[in-house]
C-alpha positions as CSV (number, residue, x, y, z in Angstrom):
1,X,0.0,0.0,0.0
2,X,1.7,3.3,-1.1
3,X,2.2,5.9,1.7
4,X,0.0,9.2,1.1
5,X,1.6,12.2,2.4
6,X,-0.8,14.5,4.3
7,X,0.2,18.6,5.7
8,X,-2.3,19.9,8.9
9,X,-1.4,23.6,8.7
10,X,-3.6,26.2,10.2
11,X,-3.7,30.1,11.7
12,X,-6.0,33.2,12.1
13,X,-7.6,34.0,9.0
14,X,-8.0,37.7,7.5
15,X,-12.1,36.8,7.7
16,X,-13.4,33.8,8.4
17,X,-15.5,33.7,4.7
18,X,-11.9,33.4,2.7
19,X,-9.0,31.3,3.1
20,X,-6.1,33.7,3.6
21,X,-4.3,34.1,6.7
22,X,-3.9,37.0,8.5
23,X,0.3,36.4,8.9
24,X,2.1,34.0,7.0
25,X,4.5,33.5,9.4
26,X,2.5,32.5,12.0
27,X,0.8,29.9,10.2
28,X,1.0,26.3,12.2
29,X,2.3,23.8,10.4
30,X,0.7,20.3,12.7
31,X,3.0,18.2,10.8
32,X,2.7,15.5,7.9
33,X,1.2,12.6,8.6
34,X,1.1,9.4,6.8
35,X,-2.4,8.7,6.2
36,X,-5.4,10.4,6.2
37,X,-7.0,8.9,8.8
38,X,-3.9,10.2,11.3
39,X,-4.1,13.6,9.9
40,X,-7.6,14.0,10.0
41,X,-7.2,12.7,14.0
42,X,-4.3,15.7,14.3
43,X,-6.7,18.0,12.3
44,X,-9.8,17.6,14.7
45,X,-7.8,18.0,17.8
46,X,-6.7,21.4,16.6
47,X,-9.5,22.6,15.1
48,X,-11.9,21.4,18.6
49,X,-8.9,23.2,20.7
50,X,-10.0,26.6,18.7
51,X,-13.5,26.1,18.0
52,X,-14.4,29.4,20.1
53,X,-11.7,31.4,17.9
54,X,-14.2,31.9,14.4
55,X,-10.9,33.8,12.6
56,X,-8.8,30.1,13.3
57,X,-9.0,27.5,11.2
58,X,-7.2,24.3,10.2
59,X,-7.0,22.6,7.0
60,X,-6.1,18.9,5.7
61,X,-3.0,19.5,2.6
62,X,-3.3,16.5,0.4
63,X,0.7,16.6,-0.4
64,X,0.1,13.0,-2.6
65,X,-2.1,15.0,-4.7
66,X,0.5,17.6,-5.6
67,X,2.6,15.5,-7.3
68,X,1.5,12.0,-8.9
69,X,4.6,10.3,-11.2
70,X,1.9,8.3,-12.8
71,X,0.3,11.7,-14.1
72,X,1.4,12.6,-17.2
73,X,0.1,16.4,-16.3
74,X,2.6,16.4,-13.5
75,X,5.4,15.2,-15.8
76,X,4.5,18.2,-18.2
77,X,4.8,20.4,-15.1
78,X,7.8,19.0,-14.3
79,X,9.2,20.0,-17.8
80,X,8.4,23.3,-17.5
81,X,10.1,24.7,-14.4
82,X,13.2,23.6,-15.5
């Protein structure tokens, strides 16, 4: 079974209706996991610890996703940033 990379990265939002964080540098990255069952375990802890804080929020990264060797789209992607 291959291993599917997963990020748990979250912060303060700008507003709580759009995805942009209010300082980059404070975003906090959880980890990667292995799986997405561990990284949605990590993810609900942190999002339950700031459940009262509406401008906080967490989010799952599908790192598998980003880059798939089987994909011939990622292969052309690949070819063009060098």
């Amino acid at each position: 079974m291959a291993m599917l990379l997963h990020l748990v990265f979250g912060g303060e939002l700008v507003d709580p209706q759009r995805n942009e964080f209010k300082d980059v540098d404070e975003i906090d990255i959880v980890g990667i996991f292995p799986d997405y069952a561990s990284a949605y375990a990590a993810w609900k802890g942190k999002a339950q610890a700031t459940v009262d804080d509406a401008h906080t929020r967490y989010f799952i990264a599908h790192l598998h996703r980003l880059r798939d060797e089987q994909n011939e789209e990622s292969a052309e992607d690949e070819a063009q940033t060098r």
